[in-house]
NUDRENKOL-840464 format. One record per residue (C-alpha): residue number from 1; x, y, z. Coordinates in nm, 4 decimals, padded with zeros to 6 digits. Layout:
<pts>
[NUM,[X,Y,Z]]
...
</pts>
This chain:
<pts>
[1,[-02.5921,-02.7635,-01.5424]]
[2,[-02.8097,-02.5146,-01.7252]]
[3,[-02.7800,-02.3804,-02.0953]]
[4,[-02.7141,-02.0507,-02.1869]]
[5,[-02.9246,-01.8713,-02.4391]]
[6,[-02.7611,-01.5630,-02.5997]]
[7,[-02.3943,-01.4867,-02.5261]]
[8,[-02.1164,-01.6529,-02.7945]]
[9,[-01.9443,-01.9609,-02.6627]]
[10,[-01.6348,-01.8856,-02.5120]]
[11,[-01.3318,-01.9874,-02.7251]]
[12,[-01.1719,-02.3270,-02.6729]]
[13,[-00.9995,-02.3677,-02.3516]]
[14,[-01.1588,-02.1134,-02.1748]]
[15,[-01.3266,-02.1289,-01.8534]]
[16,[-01.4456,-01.7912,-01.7532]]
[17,[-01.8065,-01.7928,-01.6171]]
[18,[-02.0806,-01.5991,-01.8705]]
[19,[-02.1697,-01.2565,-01.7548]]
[20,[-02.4930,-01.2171,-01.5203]]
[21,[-02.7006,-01.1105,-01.7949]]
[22,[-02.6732,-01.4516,-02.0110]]
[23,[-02.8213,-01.5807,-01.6719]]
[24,[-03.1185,-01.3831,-01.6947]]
[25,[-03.1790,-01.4654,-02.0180]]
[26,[-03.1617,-01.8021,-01.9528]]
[27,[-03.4157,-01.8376,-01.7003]]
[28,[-03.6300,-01.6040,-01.8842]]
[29,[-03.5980,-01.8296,-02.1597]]
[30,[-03.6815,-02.1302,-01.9445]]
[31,[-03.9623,-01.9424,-01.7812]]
[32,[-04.0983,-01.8451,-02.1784]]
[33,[-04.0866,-02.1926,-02.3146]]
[34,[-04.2020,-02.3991,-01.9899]]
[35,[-04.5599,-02.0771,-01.9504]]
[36,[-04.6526,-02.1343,-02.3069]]
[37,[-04.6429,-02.4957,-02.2488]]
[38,[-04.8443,-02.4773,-01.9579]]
[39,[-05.0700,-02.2020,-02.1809]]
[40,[-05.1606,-02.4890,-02.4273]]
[41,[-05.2084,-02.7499,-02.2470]]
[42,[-05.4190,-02.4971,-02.0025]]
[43,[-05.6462,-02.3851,-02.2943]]
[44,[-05.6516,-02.7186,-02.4019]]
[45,[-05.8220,-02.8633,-02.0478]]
[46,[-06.0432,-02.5565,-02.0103]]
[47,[-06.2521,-02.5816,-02.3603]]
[48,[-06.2760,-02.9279,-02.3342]]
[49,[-06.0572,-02.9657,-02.6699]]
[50,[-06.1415,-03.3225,-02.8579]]
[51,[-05.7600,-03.3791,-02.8414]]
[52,[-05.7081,-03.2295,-02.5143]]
[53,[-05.5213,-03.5402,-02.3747]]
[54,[-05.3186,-03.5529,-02.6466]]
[55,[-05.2003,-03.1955,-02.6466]]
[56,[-05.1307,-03.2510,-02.2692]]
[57,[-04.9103,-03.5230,-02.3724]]
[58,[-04.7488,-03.3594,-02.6431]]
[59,[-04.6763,-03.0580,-02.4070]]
[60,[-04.5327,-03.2879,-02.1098]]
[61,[-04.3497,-03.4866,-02.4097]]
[62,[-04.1805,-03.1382,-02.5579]]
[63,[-04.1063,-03.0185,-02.1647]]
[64,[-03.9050,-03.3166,-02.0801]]
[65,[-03.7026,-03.3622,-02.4338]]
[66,[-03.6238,-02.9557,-02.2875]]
[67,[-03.5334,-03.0563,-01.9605]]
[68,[-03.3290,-03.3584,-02.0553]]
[69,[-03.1187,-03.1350,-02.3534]]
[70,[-03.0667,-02.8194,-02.0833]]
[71,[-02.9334,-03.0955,-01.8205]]
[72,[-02.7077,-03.2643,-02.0563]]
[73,[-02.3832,-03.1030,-02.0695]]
[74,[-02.2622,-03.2645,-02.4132]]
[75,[-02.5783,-03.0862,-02.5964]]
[76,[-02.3437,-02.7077,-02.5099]]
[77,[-02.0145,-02.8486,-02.5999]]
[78,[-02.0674,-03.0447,-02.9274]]
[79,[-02.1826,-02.8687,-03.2648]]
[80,[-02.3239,-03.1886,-03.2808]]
[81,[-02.5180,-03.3136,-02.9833]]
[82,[-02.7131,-02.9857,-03.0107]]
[83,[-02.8220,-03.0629,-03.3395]]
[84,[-02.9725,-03.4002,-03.2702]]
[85,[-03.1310,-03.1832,-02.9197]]
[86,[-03.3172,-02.9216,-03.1313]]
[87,[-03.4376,-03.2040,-03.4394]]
[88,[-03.5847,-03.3766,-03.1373]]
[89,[-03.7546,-03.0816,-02.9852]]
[90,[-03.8308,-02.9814,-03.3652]]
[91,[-03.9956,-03.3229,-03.3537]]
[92,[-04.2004,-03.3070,-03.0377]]
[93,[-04.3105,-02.9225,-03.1595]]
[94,[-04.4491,-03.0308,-03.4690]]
[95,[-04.6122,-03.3103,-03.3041]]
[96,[-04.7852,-03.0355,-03.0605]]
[97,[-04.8514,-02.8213,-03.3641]]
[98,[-05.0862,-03.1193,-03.5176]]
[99,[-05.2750,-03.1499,-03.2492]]
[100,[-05.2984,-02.7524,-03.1119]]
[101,[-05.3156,-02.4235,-03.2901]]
[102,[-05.1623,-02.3107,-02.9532]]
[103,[-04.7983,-02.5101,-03.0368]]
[104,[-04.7561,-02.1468,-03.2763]]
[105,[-04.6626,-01.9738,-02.9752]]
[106,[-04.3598,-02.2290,-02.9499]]
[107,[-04.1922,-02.0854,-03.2606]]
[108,[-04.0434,-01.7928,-03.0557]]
[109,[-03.8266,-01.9343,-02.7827]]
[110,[-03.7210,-02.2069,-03.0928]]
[111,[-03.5608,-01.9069,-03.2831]]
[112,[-03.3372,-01.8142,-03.0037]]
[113,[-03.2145,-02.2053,-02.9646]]
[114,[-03.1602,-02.2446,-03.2793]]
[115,[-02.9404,-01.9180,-03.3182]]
[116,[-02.7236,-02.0009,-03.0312]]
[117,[-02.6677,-02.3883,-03.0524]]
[118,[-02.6162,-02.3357,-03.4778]]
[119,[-02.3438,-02.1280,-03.6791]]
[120,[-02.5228,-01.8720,-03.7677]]
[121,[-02.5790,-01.9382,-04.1741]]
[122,[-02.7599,-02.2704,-04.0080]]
[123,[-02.9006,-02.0803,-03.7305]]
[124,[-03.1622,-01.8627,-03.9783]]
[125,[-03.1904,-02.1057,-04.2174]]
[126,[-03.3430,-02.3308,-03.8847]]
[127,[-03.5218,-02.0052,-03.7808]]
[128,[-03.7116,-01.9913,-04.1708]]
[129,[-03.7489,-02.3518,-04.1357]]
[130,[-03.9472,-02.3070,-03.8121]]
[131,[-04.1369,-02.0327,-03.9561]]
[132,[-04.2937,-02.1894,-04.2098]]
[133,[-04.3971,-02.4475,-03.9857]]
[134,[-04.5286,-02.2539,-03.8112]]
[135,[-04.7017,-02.0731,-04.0955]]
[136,[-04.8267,-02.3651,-04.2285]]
[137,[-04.9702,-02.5039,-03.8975]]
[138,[-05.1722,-02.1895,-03.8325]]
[139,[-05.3242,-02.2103,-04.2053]]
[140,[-05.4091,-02.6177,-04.1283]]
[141,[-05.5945,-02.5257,-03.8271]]
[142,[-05.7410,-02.1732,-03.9464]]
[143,[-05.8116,-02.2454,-04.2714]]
[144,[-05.8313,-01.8545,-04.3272]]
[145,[-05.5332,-01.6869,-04.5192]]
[146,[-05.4617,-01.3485,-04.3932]]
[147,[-05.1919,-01.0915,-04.3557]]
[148,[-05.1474,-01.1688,-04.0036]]
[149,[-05.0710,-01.5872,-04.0025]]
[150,[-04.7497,-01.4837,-04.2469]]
[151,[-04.6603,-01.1550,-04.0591]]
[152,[-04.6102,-01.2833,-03.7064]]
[153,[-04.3868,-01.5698,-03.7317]]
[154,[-04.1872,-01.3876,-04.0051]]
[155,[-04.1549,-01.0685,-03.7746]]
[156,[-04.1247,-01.2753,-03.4633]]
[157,[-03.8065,-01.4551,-03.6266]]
[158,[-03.6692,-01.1455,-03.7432]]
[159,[-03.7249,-00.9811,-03.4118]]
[160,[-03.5153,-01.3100,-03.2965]]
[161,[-03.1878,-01.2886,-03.5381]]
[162,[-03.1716,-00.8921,-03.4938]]
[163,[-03.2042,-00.9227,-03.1110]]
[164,[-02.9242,-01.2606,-03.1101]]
[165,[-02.6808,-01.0647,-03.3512]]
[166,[-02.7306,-00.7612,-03.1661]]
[167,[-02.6360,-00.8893,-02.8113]]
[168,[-02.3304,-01.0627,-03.0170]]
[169,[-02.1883,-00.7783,-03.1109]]
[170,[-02.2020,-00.5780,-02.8176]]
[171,[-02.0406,-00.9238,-02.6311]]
[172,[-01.7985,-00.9644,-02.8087]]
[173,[-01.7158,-00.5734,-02.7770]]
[174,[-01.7014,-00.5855,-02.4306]]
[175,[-01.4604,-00.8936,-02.4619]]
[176,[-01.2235,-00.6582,-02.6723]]
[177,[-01.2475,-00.4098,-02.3961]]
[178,[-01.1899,-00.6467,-02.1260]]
[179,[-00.9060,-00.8158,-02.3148]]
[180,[-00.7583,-00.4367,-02.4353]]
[181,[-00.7825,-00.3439,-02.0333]]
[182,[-00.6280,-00.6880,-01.9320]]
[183,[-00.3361,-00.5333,-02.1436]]
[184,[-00.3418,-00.2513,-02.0269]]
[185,[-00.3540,-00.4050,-01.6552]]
[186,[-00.0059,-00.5888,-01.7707]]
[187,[00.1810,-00.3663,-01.9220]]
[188,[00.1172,-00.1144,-01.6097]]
[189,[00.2466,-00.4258,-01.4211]]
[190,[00.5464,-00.4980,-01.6770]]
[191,[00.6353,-00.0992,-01.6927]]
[192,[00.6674,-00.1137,-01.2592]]
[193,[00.8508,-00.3826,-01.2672]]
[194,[01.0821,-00.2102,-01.5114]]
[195,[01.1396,00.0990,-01.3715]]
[196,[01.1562,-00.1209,-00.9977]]
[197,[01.4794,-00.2922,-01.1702]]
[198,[01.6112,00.0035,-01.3295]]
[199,[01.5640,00.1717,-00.9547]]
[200,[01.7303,-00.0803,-00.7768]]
[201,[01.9885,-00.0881,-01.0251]]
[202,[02.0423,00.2874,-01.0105]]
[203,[02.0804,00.2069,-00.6420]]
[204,[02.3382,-00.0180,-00.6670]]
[205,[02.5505,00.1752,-00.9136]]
[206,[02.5022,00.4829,-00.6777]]
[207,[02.6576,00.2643,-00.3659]]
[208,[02.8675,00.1699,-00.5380]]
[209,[03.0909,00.4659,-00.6559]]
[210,[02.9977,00.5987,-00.3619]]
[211,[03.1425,00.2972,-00.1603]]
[212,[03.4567,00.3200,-00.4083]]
[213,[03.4551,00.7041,-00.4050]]
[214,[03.5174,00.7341,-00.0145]]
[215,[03.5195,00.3606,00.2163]]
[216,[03.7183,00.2338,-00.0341]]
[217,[04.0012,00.5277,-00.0796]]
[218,[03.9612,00.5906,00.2697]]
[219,[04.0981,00.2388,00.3929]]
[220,[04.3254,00.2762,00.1062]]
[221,[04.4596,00.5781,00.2379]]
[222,[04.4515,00.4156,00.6074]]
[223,[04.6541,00.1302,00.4765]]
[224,[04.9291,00.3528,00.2744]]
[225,[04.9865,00.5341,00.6371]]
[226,[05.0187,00.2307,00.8263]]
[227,[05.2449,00.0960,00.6196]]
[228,[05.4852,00.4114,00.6079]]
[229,[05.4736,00.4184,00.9834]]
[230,[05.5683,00.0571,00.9503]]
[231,[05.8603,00.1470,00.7215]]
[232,[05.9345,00.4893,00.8931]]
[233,[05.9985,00.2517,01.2684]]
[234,[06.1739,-00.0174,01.1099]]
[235,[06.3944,00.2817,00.8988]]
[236,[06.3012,00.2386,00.5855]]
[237,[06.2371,00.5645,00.3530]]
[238,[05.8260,00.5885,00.3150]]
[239,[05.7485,00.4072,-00.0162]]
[240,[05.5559,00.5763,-00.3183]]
[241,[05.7038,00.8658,-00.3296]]
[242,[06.0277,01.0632,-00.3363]]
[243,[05.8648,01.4452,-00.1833]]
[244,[05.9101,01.2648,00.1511]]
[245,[06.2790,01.1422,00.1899]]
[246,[06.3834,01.1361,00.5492]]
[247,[06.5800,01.4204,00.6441]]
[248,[06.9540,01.4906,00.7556]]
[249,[07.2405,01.2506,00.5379]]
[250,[07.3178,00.8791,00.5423]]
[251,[07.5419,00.9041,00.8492]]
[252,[07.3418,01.0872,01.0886]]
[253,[07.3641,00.8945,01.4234]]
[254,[07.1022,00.6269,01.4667]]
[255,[06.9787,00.7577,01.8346]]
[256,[06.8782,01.1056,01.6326]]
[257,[06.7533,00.8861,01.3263]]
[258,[06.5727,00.6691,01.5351]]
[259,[06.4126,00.9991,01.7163]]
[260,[06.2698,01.1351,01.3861]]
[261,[06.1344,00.7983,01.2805]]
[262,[05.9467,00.7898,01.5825]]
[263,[05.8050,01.1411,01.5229]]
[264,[05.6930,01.0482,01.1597]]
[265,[05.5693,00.7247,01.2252]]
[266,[05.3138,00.8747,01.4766]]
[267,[05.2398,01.1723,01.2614]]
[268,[05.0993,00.8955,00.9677]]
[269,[04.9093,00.6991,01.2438]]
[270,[04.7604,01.0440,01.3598]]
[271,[04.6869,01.0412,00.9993]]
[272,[04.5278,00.7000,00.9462]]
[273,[04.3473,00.7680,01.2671]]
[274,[04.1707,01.0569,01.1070]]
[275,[04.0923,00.9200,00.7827]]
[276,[03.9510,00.6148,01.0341]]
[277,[03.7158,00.8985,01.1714]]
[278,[03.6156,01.0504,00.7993]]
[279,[03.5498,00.6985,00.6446]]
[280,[03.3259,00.6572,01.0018]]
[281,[03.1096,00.9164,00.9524]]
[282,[03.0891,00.8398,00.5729]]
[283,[02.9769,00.5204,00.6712]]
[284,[02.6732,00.6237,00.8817]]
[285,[02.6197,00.8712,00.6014]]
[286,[02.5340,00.6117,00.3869]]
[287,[02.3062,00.5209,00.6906]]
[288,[02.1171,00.8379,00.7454]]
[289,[02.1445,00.9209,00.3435]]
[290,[02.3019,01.2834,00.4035]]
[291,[02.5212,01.4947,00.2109]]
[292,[02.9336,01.3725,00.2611]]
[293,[03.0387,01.5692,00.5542]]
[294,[03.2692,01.7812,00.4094]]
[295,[02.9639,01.9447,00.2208]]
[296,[02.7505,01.9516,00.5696]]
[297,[02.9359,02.2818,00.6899]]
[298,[03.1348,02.4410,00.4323]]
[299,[03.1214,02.5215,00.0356]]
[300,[03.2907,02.2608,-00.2357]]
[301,[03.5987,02.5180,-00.2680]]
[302,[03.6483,02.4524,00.1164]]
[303,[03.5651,02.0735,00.0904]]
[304,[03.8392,02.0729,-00.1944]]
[305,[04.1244,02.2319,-00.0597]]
[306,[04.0977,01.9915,00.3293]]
[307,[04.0570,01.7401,00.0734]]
[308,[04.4500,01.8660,-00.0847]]
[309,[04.5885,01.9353,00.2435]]
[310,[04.5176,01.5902,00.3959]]
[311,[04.6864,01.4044,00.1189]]
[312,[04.9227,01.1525,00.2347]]
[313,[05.1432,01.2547,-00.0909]]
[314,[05.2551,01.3736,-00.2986]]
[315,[05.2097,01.7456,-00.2541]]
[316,[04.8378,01.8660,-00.3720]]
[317,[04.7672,02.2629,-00.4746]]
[318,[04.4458,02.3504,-00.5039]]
[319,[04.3486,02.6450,-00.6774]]
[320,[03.9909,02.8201,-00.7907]]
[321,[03.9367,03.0114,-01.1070]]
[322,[03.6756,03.2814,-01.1508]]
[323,[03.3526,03.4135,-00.9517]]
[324,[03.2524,03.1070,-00.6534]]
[325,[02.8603,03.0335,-00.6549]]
[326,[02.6267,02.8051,-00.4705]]
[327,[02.5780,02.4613,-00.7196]]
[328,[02.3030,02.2286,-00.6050]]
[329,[02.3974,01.9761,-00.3957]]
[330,[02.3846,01.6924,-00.6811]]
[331,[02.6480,01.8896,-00.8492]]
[332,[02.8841,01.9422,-00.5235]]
[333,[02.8306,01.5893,-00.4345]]
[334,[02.9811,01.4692,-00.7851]]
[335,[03.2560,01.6945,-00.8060]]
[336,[03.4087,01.5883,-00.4532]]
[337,[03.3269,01.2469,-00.5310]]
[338,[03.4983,01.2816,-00.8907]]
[339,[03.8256,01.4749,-00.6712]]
[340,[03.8495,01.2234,-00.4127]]
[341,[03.8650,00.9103,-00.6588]]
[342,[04.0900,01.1078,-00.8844]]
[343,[04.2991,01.1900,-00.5906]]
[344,[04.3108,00.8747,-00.4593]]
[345,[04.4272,00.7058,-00.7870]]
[346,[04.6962,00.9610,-00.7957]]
[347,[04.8039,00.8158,-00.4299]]
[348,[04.8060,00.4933,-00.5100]]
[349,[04.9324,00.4496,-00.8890]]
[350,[05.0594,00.7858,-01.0301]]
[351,[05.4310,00.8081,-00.8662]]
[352,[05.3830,01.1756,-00.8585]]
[353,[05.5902,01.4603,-00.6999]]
[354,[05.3386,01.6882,-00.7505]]
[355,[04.9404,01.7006,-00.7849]]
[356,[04.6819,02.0283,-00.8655]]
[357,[04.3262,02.0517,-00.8431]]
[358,[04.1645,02.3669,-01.0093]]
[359,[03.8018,02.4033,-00.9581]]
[360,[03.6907,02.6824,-01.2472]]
[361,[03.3722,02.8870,-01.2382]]
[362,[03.2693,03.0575,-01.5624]]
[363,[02.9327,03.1549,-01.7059]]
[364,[02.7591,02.8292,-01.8068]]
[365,[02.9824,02.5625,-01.6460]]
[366,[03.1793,02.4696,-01.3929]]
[367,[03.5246,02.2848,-01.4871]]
[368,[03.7262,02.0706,-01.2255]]
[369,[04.1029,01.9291,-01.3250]]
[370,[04.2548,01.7258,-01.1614]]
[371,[04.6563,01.7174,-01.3023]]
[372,[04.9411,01.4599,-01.2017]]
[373,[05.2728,01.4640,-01.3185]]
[374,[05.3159,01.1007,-01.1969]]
[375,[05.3973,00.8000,-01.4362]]
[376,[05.0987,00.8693,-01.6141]]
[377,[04.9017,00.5401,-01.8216]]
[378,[04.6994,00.4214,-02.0979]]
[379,[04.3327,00.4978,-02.0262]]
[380,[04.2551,00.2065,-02.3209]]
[381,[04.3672,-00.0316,-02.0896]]
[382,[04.4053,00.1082,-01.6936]]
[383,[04.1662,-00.1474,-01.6230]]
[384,[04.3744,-00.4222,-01.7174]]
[385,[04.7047,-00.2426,-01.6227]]
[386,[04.5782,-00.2481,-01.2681]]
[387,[04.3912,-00.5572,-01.2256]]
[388,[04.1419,-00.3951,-00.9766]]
[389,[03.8140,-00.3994,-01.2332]]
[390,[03.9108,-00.0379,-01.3024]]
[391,[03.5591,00.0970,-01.1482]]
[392,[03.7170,00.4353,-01.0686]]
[393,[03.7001,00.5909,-01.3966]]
[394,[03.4129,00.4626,-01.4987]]
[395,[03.2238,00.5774,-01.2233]]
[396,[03.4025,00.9348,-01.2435]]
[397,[03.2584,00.9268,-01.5959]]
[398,[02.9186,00.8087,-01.4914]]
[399,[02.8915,01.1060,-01.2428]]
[400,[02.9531,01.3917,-01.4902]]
[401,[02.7265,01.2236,-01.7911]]
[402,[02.4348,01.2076,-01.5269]]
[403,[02.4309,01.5599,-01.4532]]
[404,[02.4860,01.6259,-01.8236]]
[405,[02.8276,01.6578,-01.8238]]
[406,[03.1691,01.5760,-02.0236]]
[407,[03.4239,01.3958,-01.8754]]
[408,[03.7591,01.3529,-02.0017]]
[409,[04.0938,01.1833,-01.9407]]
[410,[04.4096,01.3086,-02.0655]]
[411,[04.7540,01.0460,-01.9889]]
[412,[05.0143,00.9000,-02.1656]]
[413,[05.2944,00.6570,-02.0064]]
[414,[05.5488,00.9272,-01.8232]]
[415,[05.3850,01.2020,-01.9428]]
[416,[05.1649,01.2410,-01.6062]]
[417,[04.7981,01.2736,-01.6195]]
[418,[04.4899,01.5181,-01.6131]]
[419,[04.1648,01.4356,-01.5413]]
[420,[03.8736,01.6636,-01.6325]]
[421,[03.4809,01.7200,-01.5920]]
[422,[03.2578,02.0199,-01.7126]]
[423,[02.9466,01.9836,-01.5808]]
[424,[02.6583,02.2390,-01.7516]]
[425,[02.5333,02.5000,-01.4552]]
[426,[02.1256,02.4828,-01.3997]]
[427,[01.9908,02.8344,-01.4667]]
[428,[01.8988,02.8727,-01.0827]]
[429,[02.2677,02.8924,-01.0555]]
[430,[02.4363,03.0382,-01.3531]]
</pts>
């Protein structure tokens, strides 16, 4: 394990690896302290110095008290153990400072330990400390006072802090930056998976009122036919409605009876059969993801009034109101969605004699009602009236406020009902 020289310790806890440049440092560092060793104790040898063993000593001594402090991984981690690490290298440089003039050049890879192994009030009071030392070693062995033995530690340590508190700041700027893009890099992630859930939950919403707006009427519808042509062969009177009452009076002779029962009973199977066919091709619709049928190869006024003359019952008028243009398909998708579930409520729960369907045109908007003058309810509390979850209305409702539009329900027990949506036109189209 190898020390680091001039990058802030990573907080507590964290284990992400210094950046390459604290790695050349390092070994520069290394490479610094370990040459001007070898410098001194070179110079030493080659002028035959009276102390030359000695500062070879000293040299090998301060090398290996290096070594030993860079291998020892308690001397990085504890405030502590790196104190006691630079006193003895403090130790062994004085000693080499005694005995050499050379040990001066020492001073400078000492500042940059002591900045980054020391908070950094002890850090420059170390770095004066060493200074002076150093100062005062030069002027033992010189024995000349000039400008130049004060000016070149001092300078050299200054050079030190401003260089260490320079490559602190822009380290821990970085940091902010990678922590600020780290953020960034989440809340991306956090915002996709947000609008992932909101898109599968628009999804499912859109399945289902479309399920409920056609499958689900559909085999409604299928059901309400096969059970009149149940009724209608066993001679019953068809159940729901009274616009339907089997014709001829109460003693018409069974055979003749019996004959017309027949002829209705197919006639609502011929009827279930094709609402079998329409809920088919609905279904691989939802498949292929294509407009409803109805809306493949003919306008919404078309789609509406095949949509009132295959009612089972009661009887359904349609009507249109004002100037017919093309709406976008979102808008002629909701509308015959919004018809068919309104229709289909009528079939199953209104009662009614009589149903009407008005699609309106006018300048801005374009208004469909949907009118009943069945049993009629309380739209407080259909859903609990019926027991079913009451998802028709609310998806009816959900429809119209997508596109922008108001949707409104109008019933009060035997007063019948009306059902109404405005939707705003786009400007393409008004």
């Amino acid at each position: 394990m190898t020390a680091s020289v001039l990058p802030v310790p990573p907080a507590p806890g964290a284990s992400r690896p210094l950046p390459p440049v604290s790695g050349v440092l390092r070994l520069c560092l290394h490479a610094l302290l370990l040459g001007l060793l070898a410098l001194a104790a070179g110079r030493a040898l080659a002028d035959s110095a009276p102390r030359a063993g000695w500062v070879v000593a000293v040299c090998a001594l301060l090398a290996g008290v290096y070594a030993a402090g860079v291998r020892t991984p308690a001397v990085h981690r504890s405030p502590r153990a790196g104190a006691v690490w630079l006193a003895a290298l403090g130790a062994a440089w004085a000693a080499l400072l005694a005995v050499s003039p050379d040990g001066l050049w020492i001073a400078f890879p000492l500042y940059f330990l002591e900045l980054h192994l020391l908070r950094l009030r002890w850090g420059v009071a170390a770095v004066a400390l060493t200074a002076c030392a150093a100062i005062a070693g030069f002027l033992a062995h010189s024995g000349d006072v000039t400008p130049g033995a004060f000016l070149g530690p001092l300078l050299g340590g200054a050079v030190a802090v401003a260089t260490v508190l320079g490559y602190q700041a822009l380290y821990r700027e970085s940091e902010r930056r990678r922590e600020l893009i780290e953020e960034l890099v989440a809340t991306r992630a956090e915002l996709a998976a947000a609008e992932r859930s909101a898109g599968i939950l628009a999804e499912r919403e859109r399945l289902a009122r479309e399920i409920h707006d056609t499958l689900a009427q559909g085999l409604s519808s299928i059901q309400l036919l096969l059970r009149a042509a149940e009724r209608t062969l066993s001679g019953e009177a068809p159940a729901g409605s009274g616009t339907r009452a089997c014709a001829g009076p109460a003693t018409e002779p069974a055979g003749a009876a019996g004959g017309g029962g027949q002829a209705a009973a197919l006639a609502h199977i011929a009827q279930a059969r094709e609402a079998a066919q329409e809920n088919l091709a609905e279904a691989r619709r939802f498949v292929r993801a294509l407009t409803p049928p109805d809306l493949e190869h003919g306008s919404l006024p078309a789609a509406l009034g095949r949509l009132c003359a295959g009612a089972p019952w009661p009887r359904v008028r349609f009507s249109l109101s004002g100037s017919p243009r093309v709406l976008p398909t979102p808008y002629e998708v909701a509308l015959l969605r919004i018809a068919q579930s309104a229709l289909a409520n009528v079939v199953r729960h209104a009662r009614a004699r009589r149903a009407e369907i008005t699609l309106t045109f006018m300048d801005a908007s374009v208004t469909l009602d949907i009118v009943d003058d069945g049993q009629g309810f309380d739209p407080r509390c259909a859903a609990a009236a019926r027991g079913d979850g009451g998802f028709g209305l609310p998806a009816m409702r959900s429809r119209a406020e997508t596109l922008g539009g108001l949707f409104t329900v109008e019933s009060d027990l035997g007063q019948g009902t009306a059902v109404a949506v405005t939707l705003p036109l786009p400007l393409e189209a008004s």
